[in-house]
Backbone as JSON, one array per atom type, in Angstrom:
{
  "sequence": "XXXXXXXXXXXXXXXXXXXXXXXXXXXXXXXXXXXXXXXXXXXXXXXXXXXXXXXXXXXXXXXXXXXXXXXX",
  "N": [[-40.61, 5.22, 13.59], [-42.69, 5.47, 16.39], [-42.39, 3.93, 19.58], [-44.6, 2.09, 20.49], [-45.22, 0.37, 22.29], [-45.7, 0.61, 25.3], [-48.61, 1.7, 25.37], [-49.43, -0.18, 24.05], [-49.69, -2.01, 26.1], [-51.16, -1.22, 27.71], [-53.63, -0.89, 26.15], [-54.03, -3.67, 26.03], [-54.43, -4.58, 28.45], [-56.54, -2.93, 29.13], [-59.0, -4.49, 27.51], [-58.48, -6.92, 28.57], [-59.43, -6.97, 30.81], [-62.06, -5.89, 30.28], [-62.88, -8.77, 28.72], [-62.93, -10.01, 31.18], [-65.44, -8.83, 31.89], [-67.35, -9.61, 29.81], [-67.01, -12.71, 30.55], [-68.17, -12.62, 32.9], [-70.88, -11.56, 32.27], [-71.98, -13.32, 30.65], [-71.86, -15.29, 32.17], [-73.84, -14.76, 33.84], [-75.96, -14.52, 32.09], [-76.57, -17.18, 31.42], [-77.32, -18.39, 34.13], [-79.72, -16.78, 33.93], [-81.05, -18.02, 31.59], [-81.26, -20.57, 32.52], [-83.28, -20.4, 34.64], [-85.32, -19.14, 33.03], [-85.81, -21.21, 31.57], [-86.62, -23.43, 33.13], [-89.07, -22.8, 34.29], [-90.77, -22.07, 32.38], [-90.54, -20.25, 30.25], [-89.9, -20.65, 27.19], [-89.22, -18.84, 25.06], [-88.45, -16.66, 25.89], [-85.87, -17.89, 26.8], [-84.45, -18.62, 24.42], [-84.01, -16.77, 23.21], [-81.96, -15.23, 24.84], [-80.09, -17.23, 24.85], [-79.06, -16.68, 22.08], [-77.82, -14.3, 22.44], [-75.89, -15.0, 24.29], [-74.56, -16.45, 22.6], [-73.5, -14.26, 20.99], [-71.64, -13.27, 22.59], [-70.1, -14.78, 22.75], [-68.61, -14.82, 20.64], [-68.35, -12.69, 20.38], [-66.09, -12.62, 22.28], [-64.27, -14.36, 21.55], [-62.86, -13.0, 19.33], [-62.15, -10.65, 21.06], [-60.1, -11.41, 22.36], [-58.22, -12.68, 20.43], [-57.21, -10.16, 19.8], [-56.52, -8.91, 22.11], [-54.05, -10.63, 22.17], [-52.68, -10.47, 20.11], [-51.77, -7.31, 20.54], [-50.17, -8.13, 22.72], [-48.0, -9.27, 21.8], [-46.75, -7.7, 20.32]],
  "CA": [[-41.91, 4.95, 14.18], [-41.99, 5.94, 18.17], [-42.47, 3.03, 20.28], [-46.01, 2.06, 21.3], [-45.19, -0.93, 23.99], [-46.66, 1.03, 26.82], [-49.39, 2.01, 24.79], [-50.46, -1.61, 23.46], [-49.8, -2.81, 27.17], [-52.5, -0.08, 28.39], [-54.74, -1.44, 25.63], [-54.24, -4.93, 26.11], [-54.85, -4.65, 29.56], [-57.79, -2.37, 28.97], [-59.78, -5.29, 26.86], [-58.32, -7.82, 29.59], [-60.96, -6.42, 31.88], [-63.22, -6.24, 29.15], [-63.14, -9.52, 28.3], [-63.55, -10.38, 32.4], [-66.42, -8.49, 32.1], [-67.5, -10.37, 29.38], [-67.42, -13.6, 30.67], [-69.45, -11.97, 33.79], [-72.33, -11.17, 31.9], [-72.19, -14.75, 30.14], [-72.31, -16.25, 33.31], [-75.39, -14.33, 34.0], [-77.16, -14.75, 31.32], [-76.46, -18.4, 31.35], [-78.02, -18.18, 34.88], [-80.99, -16.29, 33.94], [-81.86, -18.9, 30.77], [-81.86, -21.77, 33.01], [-84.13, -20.0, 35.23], [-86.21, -19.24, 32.1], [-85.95, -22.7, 31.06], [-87.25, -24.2, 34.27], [-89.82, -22.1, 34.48], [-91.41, -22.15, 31.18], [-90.25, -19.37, 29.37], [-88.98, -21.37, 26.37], [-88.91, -18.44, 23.9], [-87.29, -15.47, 26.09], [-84.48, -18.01, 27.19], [-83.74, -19.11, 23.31], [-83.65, -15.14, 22.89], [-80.85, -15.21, 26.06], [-78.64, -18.38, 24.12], [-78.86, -16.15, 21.24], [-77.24, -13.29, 23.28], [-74.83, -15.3, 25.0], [-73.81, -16.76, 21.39], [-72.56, -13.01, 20.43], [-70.74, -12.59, 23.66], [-68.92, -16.32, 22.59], [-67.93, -14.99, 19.41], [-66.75, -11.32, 20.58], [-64.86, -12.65, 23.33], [-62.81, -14.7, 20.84], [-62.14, -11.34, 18.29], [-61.51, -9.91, 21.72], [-58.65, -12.23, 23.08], [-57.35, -12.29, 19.53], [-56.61, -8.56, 19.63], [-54.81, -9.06, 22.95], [-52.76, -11.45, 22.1], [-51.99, -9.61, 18.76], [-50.99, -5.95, 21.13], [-48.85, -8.76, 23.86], [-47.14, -10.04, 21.09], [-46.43, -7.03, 19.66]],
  "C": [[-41.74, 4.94, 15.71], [-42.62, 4.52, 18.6], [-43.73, 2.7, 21.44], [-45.81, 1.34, 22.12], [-45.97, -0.18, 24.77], [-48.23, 1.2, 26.19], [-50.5, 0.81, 24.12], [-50.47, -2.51, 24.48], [-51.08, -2.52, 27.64], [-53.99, -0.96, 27.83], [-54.86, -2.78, 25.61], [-54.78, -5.05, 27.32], [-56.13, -3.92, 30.31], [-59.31, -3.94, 28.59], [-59.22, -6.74, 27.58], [-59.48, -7.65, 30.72], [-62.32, -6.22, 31.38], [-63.87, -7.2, 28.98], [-63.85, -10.2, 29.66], [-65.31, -10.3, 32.34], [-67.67, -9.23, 31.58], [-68.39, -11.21, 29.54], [-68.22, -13.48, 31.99], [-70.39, -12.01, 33.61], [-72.91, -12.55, 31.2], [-72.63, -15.43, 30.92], [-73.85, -16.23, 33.28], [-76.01, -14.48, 33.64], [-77.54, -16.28, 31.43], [-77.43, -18.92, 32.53], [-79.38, -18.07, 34.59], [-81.92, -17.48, 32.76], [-82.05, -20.05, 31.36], [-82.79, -21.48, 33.89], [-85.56, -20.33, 34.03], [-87.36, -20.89, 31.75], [-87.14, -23.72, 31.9], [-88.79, -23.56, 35.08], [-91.03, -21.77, 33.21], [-91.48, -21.15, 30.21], [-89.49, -19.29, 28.24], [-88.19, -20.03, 25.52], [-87.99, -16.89, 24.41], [-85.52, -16.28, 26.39], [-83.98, -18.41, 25.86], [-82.6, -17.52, 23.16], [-82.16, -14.83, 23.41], [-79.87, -16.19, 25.35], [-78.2, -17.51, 23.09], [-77.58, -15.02, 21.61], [-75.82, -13.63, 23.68], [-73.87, -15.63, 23.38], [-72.63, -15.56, 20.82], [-71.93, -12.68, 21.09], [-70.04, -13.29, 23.29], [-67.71, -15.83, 21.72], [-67.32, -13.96, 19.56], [-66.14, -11.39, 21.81], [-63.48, -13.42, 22.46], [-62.08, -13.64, 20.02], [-61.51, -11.05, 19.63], [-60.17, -11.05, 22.17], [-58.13, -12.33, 22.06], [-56.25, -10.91, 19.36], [-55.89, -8.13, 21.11], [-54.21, -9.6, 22.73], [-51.65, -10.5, 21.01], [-51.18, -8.06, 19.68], [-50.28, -6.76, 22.01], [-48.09, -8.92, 23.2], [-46.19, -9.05, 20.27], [-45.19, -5.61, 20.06]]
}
Protein backbone atom coordinates (compact mmCIF):
# COMPACT_ATOMS: atom_id res chain seq x y z
CA UNK A 1 0.00 0.00 0.00
CA UNK A 2 2.08 3.38 -1.09
CA UNK A 3 2.26 5.78 1.63
CA UNK A 4 -0.40 8.50 1.85
CA UNK A 5 1.18 10.79 4.88
CA UNK A 6 1.65 13.71 2.60
CA UNK A 7 -1.54 13.17 1.16
CA UNK A 8 -3.68 12.97 4.53
CA UNK A 9 -1.46 16.00 5.74
CA UNK A 10 -2.71 18.04 2.51
CA UNK A 11 -6.22 16.91 3.47
CA UNK A 12 -6.11 17.49 6.97
CA UNK A 13 -4.85 20.75 6.49
CA UNK A 14 -7.29 21.39 3.70
CA UNK A 15 -10.51 20.88 6.22
CA UNK A 16 -8.30 22.83 8.92
CA UNK A 17 -9.18 25.93 6.97
CA UNK A 18 -12.44 24.64 6.42
CA UNK A 19 -13.32 24.26 9.68
CA UNK A 20 -11.75 28.11 10.34
CA UNK A 21 -14.04 29.02 7.92
CA UNK A 22 -16.62 27.42 9.62
CA UNK A 23 -16.42 28.88 12.77
CA UNK A 24 -16.34 32.37 10.70
CA UNK A 25 -19.60 32.04 9.40
CA UNK A 26 -20.93 30.87 12.97
CA UNK A 27 -19.68 33.85 14.34
CA UNK A 28 -21.66 35.73 11.84
CA UNK A 29 -24.58 34.31 11.97
CA UNK A 30 -24.53 34.43 15.69
CA UNK A 31 -24.07 38.22 15.08
CA UNK A 32 -26.77 38.62 12.67
CA UNK A 33 -29.50 36.61 15.13
CA UNK A 34 -28.84 38.89 17.89
CA UNK A 35 -29.39 41.71 15.65
CA UNK A 36 -32.60 39.92 14.58
CA UNK A 37 -33.45 39.31 18.04
CA UNK A 38 -33.18 42.89 19.18
CA UNK A 39 -34.94 44.07 16.62
CA UNK A 40 -37.95 41.99 16.44
CA UNK A 41 -37.42 39.53 13.98
CA UNK A 42 -38.16 36.56 16.26
CA UNK A 43 -38.87 34.03 13.46
CA UNK A 44 -35.92 34.79 10.81
CA UNK A 45 -33.39 34.68 13.83
CA UNK A 46 -34.87 31.09 15.15
CA UNK A 47 -34.37 30.21 11.29
CA UNK A 48 -30.42 31.61 11.83
CA UNK A 49 -30.00 29.23 15.41
CA UNK A 50 -31.28 26.58 13.26
CA UNK A 51 -28.43 27.22 10.72
CA UNK A 52 -25.84 27.77 13.12
CA UNK A 53 -26.99 24.32 14.84
CA UNK A 54 -25.82 22.44 11.43
CA UNK A 55 -22.59 24.30 11.30
CA UNK A 56 -22.16 22.93 15.34
CA UNK A 57 -22.70 19.54 14.31
CA UNK A 58 -20.53 19.55 10.91
CA UNK A 59 -17.76 21.17 12.52
CA UNK A 60 -17.58 18.25 15.00
CA UNK A 61 -17.75 15.32 11.90
CA UNK A 62 -15.28 17.82 10.54
CA UNK A 63 -12.53 17.88 13.34
CA UNK A 64 -13.20 14.18 13.73
CA UNK A 65 -11.93 13.46 10.22
CA UNK A 66 -8.83 15.52 10.99
CA UNK A 67 -7.88 14.08 13.76
CA UNK A 68 -8.60 10.59 12.18
CA UNK A 69 -5.99 11.73 8.73
CA UNK A 70 -3.24 13.38 11.84
CA UNK A 71 -3.37 10.30 13.50
CA UNK A 72 -3.00 8.36 10.72
Amino acid sequence: MPDNSEANIATADALTLLLHNQHGLAAAIEEITCWLSENGVESVAANALAAMETLDANAQAITNAIMTLRQS
